[in-house]
Rosetta silent file (secondary structure, phi, psi, omega in degrees, C-alpha in Angstrom):
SEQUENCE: XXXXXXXXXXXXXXXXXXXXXXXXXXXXXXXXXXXXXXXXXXXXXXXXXXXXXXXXXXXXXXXXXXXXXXXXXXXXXXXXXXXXXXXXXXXXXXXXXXXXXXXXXXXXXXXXXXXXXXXXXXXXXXXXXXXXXXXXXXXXXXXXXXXXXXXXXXXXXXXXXXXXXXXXXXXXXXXXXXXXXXXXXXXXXXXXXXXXXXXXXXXXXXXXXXXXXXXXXXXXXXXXXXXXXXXXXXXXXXXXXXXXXXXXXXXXXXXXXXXXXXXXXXXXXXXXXXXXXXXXXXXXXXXXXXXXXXXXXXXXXXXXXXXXXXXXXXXXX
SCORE:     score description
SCORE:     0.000 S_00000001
   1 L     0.000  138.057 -173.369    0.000    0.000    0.000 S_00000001
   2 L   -61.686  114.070 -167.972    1.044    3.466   -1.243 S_00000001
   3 L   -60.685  -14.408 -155.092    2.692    5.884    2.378 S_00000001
   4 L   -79.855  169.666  127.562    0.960    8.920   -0.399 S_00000001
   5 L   -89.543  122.348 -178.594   -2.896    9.526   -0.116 S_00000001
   6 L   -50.191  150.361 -167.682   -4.478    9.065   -3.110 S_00000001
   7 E  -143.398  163.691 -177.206   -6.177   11.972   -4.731 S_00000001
   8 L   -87.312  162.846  172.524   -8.568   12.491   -7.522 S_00000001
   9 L  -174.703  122.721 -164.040   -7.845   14.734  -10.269 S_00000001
  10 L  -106.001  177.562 -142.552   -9.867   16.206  -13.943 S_00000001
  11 L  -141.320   86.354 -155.328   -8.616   17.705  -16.358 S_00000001
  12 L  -106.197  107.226  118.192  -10.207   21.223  -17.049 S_00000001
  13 L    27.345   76.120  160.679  -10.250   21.993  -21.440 S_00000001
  14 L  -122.293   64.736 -170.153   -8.436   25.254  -21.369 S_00000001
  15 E  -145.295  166.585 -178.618   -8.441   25.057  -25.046 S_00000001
  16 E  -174.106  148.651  178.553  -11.533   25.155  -27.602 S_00000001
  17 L   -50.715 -173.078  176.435  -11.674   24.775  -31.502 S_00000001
  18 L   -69.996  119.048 -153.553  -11.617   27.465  -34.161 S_00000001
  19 L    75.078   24.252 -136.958  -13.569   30.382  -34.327 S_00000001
  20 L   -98.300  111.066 -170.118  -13.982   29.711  -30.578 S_00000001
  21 L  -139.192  -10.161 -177.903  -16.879   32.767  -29.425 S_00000001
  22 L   -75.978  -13.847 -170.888  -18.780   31.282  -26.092 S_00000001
  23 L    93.038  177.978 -172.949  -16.305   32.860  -23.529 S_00000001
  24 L  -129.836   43.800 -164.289  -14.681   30.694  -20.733 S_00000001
  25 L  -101.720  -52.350 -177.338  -17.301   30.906  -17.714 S_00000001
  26 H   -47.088  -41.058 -170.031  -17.501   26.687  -18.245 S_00000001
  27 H   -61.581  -29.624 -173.112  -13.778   26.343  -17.486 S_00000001
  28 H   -64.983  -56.057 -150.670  -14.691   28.712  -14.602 S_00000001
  29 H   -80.420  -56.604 -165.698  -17.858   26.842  -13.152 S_00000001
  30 H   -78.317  -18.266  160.297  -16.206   23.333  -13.314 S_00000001
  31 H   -56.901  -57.909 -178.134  -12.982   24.703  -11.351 S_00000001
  32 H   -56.896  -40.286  169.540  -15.647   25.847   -8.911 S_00000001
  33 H   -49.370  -45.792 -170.699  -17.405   22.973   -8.914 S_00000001
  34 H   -64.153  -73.151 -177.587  -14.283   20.684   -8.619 S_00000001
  35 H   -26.630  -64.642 -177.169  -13.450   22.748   -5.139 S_00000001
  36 H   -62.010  -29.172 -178.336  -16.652   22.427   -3.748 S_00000001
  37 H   -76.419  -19.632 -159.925  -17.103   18.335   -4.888 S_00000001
  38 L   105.954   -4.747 -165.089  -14.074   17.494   -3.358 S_00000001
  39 L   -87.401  160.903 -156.192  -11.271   16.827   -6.186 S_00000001
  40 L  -103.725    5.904  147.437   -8.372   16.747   -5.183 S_00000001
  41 L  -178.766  144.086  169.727   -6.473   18.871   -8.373 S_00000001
  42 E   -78.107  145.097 -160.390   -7.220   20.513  -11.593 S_00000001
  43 E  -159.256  107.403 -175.070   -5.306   20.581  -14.544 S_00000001
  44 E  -118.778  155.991 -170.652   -4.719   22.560  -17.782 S_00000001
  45 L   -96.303  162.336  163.246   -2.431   21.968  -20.700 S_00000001
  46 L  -142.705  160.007  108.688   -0.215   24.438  -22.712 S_00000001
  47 L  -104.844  143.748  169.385    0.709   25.642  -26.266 S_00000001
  48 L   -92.418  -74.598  166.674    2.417   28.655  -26.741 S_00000001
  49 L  -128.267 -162.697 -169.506    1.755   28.388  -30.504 S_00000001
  50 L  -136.963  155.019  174.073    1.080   26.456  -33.015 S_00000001
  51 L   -94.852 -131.707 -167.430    3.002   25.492  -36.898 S_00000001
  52 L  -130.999    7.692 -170.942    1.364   23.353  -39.574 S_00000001
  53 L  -105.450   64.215 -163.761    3.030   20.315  -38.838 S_00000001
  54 H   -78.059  -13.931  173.180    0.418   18.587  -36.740 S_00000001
  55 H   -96.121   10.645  153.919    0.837   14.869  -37.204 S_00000001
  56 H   -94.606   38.229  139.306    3.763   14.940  -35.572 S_00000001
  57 H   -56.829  -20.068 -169.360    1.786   14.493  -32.556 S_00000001
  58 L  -107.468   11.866 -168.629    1.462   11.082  -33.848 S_00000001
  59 L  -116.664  102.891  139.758    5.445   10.287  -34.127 S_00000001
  60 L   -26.236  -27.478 -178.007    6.874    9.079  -30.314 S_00000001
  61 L   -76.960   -8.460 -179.977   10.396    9.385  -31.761 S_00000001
  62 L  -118.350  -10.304  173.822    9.420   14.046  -31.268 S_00000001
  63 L   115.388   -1.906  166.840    7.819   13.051  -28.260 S_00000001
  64 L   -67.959  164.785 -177.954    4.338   12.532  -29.311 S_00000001
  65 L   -92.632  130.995  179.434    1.742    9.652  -28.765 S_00000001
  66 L   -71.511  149.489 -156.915    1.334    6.976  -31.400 S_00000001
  67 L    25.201   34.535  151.689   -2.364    7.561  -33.183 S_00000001
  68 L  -128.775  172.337 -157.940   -3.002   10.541  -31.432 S_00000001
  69 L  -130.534  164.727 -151.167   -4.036   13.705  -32.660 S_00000001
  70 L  -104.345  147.428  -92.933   -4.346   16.923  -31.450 S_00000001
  71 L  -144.529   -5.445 -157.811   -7.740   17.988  -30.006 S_00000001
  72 L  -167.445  158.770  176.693   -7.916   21.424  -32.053 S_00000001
  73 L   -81.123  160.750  170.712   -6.451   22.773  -35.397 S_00000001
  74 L   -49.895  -12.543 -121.648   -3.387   25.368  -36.002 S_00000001
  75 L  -144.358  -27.320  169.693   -5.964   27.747  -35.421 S_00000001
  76 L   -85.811  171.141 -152.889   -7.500   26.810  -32.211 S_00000001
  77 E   -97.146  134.053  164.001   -7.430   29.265  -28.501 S_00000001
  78 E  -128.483  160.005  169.076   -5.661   27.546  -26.143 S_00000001
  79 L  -119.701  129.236 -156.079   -5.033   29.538  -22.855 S_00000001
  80 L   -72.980  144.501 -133.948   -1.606   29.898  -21.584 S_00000001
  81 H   -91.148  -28.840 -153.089   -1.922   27.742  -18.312 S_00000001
  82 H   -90.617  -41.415 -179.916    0.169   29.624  -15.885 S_00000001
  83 H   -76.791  -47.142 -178.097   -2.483   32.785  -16.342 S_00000001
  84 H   -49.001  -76.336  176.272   -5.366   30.648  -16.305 S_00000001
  85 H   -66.932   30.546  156.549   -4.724   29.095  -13.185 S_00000001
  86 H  -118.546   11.831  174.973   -4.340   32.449  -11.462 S_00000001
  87 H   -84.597  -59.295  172.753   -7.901   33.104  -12.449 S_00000001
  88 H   -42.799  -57.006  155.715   -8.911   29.849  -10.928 S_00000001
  89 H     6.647  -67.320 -177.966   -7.134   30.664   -7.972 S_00000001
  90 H  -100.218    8.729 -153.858   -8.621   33.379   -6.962 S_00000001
  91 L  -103.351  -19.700 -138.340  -12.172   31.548   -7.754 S_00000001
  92 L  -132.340  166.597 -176.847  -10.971   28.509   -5.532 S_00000001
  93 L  -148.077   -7.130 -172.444  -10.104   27.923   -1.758 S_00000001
  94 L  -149.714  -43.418 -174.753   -8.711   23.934   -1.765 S_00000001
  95 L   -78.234  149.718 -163.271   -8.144   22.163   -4.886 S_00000001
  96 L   -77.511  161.367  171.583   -4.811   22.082   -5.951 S_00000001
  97 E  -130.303  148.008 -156.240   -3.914   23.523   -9.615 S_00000001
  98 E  -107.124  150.306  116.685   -2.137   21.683  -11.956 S_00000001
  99 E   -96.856  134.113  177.863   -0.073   21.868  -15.245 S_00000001
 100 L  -155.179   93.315    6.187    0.113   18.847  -17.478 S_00000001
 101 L  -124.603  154.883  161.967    1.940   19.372  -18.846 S_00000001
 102 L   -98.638   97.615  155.877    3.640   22.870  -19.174 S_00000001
 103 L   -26.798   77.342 -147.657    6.130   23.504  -21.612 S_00000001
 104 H   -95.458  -16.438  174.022    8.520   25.167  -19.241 S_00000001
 105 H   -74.413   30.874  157.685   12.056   25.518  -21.315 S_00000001
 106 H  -104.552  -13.237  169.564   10.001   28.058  -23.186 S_00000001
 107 L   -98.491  154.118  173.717    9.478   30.172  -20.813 S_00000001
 108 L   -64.724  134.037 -160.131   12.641   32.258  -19.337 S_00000001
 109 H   -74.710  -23.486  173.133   13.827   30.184  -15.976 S_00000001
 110 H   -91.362  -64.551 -140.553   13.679   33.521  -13.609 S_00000001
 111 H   -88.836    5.614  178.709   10.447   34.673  -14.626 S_00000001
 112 H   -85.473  -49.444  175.652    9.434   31.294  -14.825 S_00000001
 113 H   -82.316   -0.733  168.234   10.231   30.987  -11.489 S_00000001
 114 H   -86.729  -16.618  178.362    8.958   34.049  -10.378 S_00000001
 115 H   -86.874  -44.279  155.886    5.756   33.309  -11.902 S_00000001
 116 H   -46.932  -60.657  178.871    5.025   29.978  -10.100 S_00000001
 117 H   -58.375  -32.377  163.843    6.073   31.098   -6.849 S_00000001
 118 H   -54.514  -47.935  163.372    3.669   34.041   -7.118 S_00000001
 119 H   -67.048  -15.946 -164.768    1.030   31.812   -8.073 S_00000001
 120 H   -83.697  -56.167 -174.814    2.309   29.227   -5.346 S_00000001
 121 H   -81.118  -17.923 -165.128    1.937   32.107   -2.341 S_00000001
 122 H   -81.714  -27.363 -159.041   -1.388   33.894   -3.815 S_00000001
 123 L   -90.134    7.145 -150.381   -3.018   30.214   -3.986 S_00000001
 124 L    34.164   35.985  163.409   -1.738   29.159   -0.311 S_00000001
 125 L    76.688   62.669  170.250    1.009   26.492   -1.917 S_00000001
 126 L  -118.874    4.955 -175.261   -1.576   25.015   -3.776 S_00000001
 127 E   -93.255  160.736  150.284    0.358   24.899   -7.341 S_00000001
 128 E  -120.273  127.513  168.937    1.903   21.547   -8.852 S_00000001
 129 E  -127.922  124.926 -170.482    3.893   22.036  -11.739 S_00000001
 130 E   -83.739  132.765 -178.922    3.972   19.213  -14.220 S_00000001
 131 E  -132.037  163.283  164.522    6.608   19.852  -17.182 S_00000001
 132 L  -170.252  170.569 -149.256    7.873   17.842  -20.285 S_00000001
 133 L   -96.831  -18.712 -160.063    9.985   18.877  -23.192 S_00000001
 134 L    55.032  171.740 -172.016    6.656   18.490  -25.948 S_00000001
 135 L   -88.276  -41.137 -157.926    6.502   17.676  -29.161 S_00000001
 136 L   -78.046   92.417  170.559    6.169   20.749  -31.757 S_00000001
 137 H   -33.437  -56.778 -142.442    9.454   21.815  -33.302 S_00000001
 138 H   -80.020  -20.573  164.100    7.731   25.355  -34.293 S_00000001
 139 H   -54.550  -35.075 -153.405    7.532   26.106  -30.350 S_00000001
 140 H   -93.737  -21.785  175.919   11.015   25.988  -29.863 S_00000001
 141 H  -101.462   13.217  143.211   11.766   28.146  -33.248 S_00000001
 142 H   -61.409  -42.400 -176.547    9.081   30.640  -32.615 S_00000001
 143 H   -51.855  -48.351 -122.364   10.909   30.860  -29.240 S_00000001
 144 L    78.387    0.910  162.763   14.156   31.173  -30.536 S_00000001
 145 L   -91.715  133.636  162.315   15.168   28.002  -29.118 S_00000001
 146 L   -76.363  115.965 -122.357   16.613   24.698  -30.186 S_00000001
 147 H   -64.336   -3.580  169.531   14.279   22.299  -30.148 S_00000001
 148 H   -61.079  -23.555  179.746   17.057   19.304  -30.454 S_00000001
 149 H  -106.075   33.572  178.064   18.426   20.601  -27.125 S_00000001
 150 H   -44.610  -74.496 -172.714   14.832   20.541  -25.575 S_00000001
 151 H   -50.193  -35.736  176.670   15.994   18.212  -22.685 S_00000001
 152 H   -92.491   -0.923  155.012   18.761   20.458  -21.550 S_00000001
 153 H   -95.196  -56.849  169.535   16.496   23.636  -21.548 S_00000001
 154 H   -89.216   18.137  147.251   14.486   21.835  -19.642 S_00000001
 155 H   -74.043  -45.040  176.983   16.738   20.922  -16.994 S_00000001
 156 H   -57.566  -34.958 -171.097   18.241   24.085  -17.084 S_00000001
 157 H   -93.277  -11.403  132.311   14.901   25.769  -16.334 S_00000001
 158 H   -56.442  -63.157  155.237   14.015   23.878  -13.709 S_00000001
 159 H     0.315  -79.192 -165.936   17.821   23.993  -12.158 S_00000001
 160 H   -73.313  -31.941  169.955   17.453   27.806  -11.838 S_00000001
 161 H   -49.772  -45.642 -173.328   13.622   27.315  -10.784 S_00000001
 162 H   -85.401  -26.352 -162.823   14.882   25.407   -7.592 S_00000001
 163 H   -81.045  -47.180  153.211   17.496   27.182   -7.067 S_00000001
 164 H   -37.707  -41.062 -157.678   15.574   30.719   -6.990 S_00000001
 165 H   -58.631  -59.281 -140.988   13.030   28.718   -5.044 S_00000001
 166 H  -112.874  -26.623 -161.582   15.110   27.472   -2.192 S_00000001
 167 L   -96.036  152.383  143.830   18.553   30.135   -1.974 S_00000001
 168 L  -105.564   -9.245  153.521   17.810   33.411   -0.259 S_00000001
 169 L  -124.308   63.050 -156.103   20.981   34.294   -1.586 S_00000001
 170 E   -66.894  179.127  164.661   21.457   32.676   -4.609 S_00000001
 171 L  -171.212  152.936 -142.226   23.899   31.709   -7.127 S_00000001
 172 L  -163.383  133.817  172.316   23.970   29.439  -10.031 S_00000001
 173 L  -143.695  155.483  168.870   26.540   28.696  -12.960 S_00000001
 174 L   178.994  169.130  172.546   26.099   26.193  -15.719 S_00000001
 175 L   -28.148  -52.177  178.175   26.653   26.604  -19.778 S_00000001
 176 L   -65.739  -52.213 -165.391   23.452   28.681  -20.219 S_00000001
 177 L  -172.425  143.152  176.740   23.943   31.083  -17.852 S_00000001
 178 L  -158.451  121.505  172.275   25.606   32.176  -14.446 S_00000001
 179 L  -133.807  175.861 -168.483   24.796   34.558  -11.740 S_00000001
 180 L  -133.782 -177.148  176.728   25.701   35.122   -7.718 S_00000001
 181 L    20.384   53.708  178.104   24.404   37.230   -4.772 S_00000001
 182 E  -106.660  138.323  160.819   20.829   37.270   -6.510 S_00000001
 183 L  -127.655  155.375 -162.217   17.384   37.307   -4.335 S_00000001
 184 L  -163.533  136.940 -147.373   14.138   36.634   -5.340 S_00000001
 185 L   171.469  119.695   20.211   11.104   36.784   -3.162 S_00000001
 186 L   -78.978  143.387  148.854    8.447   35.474   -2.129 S_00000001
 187 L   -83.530  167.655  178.253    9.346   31.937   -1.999 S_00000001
 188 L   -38.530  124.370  164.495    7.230   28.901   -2.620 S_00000001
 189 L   -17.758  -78.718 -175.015    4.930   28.036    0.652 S_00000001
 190 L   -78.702  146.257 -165.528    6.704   24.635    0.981 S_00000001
 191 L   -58.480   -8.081 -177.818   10.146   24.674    1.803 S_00000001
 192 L   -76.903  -30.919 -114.790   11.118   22.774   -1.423 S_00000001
 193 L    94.681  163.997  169.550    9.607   24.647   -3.670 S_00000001
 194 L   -65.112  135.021 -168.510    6.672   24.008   -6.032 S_00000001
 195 E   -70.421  160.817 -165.961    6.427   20.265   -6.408 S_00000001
 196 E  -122.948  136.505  147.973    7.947   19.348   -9.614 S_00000001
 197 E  -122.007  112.842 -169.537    6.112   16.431  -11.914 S_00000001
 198 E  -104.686  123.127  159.976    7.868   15.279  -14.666 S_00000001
 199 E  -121.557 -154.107 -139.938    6.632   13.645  -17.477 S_00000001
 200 L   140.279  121.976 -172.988    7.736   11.368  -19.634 S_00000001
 201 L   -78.077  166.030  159.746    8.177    7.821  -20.852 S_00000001
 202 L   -45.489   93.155  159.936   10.320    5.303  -19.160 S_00000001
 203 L  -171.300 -162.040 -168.046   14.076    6.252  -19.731 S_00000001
 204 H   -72.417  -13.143  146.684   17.203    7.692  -18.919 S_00000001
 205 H   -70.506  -40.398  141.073   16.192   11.365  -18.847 S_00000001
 206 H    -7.249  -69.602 -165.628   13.013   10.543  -17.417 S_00000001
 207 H   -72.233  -48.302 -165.133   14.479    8.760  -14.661 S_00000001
 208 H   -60.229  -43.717 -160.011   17.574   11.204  -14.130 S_00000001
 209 H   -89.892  -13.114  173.027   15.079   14.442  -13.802 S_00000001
 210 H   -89.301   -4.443  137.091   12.374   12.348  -11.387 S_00000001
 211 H   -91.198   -8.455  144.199   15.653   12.055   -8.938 S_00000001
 212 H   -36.699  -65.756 -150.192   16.845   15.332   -9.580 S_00000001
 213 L  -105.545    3.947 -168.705   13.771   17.409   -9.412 S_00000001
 214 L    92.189  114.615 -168.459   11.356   14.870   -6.821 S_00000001
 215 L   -90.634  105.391 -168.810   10.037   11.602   -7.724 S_00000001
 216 E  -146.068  105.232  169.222    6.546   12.746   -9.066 S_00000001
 217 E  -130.844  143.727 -170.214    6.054   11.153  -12.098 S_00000001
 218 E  -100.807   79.992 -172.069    3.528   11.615  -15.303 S_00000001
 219 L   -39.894  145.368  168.140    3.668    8.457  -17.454 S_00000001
 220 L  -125.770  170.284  169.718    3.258    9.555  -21.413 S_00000001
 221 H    37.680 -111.510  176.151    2.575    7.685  -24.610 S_00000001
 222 H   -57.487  -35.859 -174.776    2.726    3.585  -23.415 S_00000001
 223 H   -74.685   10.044  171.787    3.766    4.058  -20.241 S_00000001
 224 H  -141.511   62.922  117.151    0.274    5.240  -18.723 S_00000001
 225 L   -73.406  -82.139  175.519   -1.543    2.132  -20.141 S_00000001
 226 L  -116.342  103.333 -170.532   -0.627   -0.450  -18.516 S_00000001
 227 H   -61.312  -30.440 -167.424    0.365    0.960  -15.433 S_00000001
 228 H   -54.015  -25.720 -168.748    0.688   -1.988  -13.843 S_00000001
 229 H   -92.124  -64.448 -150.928    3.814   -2.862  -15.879 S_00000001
 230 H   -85.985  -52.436 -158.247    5.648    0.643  -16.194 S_00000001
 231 H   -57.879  -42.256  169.268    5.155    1.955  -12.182 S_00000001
 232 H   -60.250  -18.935 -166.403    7.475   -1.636  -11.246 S_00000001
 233 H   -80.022  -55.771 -179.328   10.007   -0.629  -14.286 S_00000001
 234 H   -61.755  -46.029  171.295   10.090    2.709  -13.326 S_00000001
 235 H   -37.902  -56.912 -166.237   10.819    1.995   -9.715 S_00000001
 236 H   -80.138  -18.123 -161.431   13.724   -0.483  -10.477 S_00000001
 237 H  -100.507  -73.788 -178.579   15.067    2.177  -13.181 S_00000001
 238 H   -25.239  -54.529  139.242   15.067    4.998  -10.243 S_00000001
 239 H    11.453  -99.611 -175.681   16.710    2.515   -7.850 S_00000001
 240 L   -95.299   68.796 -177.607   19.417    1.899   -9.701 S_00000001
 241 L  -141.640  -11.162  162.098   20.061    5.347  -10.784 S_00000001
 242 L   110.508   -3.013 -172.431   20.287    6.189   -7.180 S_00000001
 243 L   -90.221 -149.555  163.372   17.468    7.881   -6.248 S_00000001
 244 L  -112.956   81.246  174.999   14.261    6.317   -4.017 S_00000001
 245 H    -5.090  -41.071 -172.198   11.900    4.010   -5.403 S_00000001
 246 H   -74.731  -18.138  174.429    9.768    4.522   -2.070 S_00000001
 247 H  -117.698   38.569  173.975    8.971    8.087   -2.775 S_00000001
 248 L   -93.073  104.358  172.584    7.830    7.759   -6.131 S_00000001
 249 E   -88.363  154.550 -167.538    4.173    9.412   -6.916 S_00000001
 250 E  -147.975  111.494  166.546    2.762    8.425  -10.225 S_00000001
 251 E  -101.635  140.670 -172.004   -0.389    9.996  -11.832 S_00000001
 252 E  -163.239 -175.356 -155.094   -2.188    8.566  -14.587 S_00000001
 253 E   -81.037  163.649  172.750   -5.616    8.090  -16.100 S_00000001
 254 E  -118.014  119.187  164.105   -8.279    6.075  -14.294 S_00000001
 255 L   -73.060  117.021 -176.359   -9.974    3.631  -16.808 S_00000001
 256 L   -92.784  162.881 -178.266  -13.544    3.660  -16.624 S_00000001
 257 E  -112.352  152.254 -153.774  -15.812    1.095  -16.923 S_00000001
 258 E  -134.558  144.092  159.919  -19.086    1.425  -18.755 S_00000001
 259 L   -54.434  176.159 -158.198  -22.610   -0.218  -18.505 S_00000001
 260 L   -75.656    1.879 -161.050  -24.158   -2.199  -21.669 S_00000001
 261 L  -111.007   -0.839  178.654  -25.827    1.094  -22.214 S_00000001
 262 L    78.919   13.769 -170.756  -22.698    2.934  -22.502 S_00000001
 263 L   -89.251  137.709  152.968  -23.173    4.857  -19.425 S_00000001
 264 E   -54.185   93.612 -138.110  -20.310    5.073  -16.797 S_00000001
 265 E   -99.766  113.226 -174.734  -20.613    2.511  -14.206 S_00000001
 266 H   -69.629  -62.373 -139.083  -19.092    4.335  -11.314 S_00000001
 267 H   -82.622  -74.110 -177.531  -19.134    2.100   -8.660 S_00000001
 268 H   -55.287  -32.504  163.130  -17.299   -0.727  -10.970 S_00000001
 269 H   -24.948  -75.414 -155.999  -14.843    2.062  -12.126 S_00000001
 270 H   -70.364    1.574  171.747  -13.846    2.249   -8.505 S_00000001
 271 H   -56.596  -40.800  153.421  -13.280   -1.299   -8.018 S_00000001
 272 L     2.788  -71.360 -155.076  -10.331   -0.831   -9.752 S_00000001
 273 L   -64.552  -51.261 -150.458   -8.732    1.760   -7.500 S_00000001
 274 H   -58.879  -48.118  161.090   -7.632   -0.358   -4.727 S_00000001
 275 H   -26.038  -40.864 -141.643   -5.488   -2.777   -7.205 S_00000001
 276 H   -90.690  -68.440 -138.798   -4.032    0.611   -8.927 S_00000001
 277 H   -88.758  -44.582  173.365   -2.832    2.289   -5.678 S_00000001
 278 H   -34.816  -58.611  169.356   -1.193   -1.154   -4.340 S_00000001
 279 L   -74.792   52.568  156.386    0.954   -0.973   -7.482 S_00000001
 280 L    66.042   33.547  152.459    1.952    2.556   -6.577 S_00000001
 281 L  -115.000  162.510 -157.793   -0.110    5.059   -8.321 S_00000001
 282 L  -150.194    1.226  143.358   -1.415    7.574   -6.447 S_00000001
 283 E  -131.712  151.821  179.537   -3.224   10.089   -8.411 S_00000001
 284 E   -89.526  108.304  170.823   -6.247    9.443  -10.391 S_00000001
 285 E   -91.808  103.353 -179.100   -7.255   11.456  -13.617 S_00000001
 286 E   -69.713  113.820  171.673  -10.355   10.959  -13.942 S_00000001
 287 L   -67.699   57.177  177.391  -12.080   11.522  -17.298 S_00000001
 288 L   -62.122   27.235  179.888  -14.813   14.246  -16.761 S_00000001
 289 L   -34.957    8.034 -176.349  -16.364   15.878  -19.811 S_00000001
 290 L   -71.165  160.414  179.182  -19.957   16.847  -18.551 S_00000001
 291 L  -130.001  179.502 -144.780  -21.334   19.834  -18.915 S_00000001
 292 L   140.885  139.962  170.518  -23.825   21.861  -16.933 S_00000001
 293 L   -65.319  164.583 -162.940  -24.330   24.838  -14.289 S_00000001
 294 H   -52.170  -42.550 -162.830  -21.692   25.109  -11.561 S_00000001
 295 H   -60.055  -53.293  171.937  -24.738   22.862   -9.313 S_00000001
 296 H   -43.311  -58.801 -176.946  -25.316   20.594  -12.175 S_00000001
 297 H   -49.696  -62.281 -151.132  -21.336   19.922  -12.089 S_00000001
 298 H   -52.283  -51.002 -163.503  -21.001   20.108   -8.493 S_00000001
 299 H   -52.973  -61.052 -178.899  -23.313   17.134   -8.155 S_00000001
 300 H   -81.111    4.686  147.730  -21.997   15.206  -10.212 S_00000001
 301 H   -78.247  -20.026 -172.640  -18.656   15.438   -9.521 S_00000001
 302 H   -81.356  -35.462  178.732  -19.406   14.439   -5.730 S_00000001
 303 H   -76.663    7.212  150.786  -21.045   10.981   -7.104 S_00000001
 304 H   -76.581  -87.682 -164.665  -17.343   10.668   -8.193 S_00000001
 305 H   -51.075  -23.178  174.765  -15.531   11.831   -5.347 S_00000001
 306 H   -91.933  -13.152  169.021  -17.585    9.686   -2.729 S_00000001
 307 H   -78.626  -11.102 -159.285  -16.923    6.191   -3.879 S_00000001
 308 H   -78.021  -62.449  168.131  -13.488    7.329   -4.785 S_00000001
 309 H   -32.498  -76.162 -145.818  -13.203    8.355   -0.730 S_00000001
 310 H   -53.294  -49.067  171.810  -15.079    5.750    0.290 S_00000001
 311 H   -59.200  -26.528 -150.875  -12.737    2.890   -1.497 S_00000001
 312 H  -107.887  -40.541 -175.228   -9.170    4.757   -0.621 S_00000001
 313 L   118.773   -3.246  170.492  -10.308    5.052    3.185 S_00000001
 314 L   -91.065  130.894  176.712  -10.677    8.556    3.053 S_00000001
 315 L   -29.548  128.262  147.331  -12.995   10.775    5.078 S_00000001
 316 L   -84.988  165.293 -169.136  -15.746   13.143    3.166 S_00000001
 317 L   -74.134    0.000    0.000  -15.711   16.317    4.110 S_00000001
């Protein structure tokens, strides 16, 4: 059995097709909703922009998922994630907010880390920030960056995140960049920093940045299937790479199961769980799409959240 408590966790769509004209009060209502129901964290995606080269979402070898495709056209509003979820924020009073993932060597590493921690103290230490390198070549040369050396901007930008985080006087040297006797302030709530989740499939960068940066890890492309397989693999690859298998959290999707009517059988969903968290995962993404007023939501996110309690051993509020 997992030392973590398991938590619950949606996904909120803070992206919408082309020609996109309703406004964003749903992303708003089901963040509210989520708080009040009980889930235990929220989660938005990024693009910065977009090219024209969209099936490589579909290549694993750029970092994409084999057969899948991207949810929206060159052309569709996504909302950068880091703003969004200071909207939520200030909407919200308990559920944690999430990126999954954020494309964080694109942003510059001090205002990147000034922008988390700001979001970290206005939220009461409520951010998790989930990163990965992405897929889209045209991010990294819109940026100005090169997207071959993707993994080493985003080590580097993390590096300088913790270091800013955690120094009250800091100082930092590496290829990229080197400075001394700098402060930065406020720092994160917790004493770490903002938890770091890295995702990634099972391998040697993977593994090296979930003992680096805190083993919190976001399975991608195969390796949040069959969990059952990759959370033992992953363990044994952490191990012997030196860090500690025992404090490895691992969020991934919860597969639901559906009546003959095609309806979401809740209850057998959660049968699931207990099997899941024995092999060491420990957050659930739940697949919500409903729609609805904030009440309408509310509700029906709670006939989630109480069998979900009720199986893991945890109290409702």
């Amino acid at each position: 059995m997992t030392k973590f408590t398991p938590q619950i966790s949606i996904h909120i769509l803070n992206f919408a097709p082309e020609g996109h004209t309703a406004g964003w009060k749903h992303l708003f209502d089901l963040a509210q909703a989520a708080d009040r129901a009980g889930i235990d964290r929220v989660m938005v995606s990024d693009h910065v922009v977009y090219g024209e080269e969209l099936e490589e979402y579909s290549k694993p070898e750029v970092g994409g998922r084999a057969g899948g495709t991207q949810p929206t056209g060159p052309d569709g509003h996504w909302l950068e994630p880091m703003t969004t979820l200071s909207v939520i924020a200030g909407m919200t009073t308990r559920v944690r907010l999430g990126t999954q993932i954020l494309l964080a060597a694109l942003r510059r590493p001090v205002i990147l880390a000034k922008s988390a921690a700001t979001l970290d103290v206005l939220s009461n230490g409520r951010l998790d920030l989930g990163i990965g390198v992405g897929w889209q070549k045209a991010e990294y040369d819109a940026a100005g960056l090169p997207f071959d050396k993707r993994g080493r901007l985003l080590d580097h930008s993390i590096e300088v995140c913790q270091t800013l985080w955690t120094q009250t006087r800091a100082a930092y040297s590496s290829p990229e960049l080197t400075f001394e006797r700098i402060h930065q302030a406020p720092k994160p709530v917790n004493a770490g920093g903002v938890p770091i989740w890295v995702s990634g499939t099972i391998r040697d960068t993977t593994v090296r940045r979930l003992v680096r940066f805190g083993e919190r890890w976001i399975p991608w492309g195969k390796d949040d299937g069959d969990m059952s397989e990759s959370i033992p693999k992953m363990k044994d690859a952490i191990a012997k790479a030196g860090g500690n298998p025992d404090n490895l959290q691992a969020s991934g999707p919860m597969p639901v199961v559906r009546d003959g009517n095609g309806a979401v059988d809740i209850a057998r969903t959660m049968d699931n769980v207990p099997a899941r968290i024995a092999n060491g995962q420990t957050d659930f993404a739940y697949p919500f799409w409903a729609q609805g007023s904030s009440a309408e939501l509310e509700a029906k996110l709670r006939a989630i959240v109480e069998p979900f309690r009720k199986v893991t051993g945890r109290p409702l509020d």
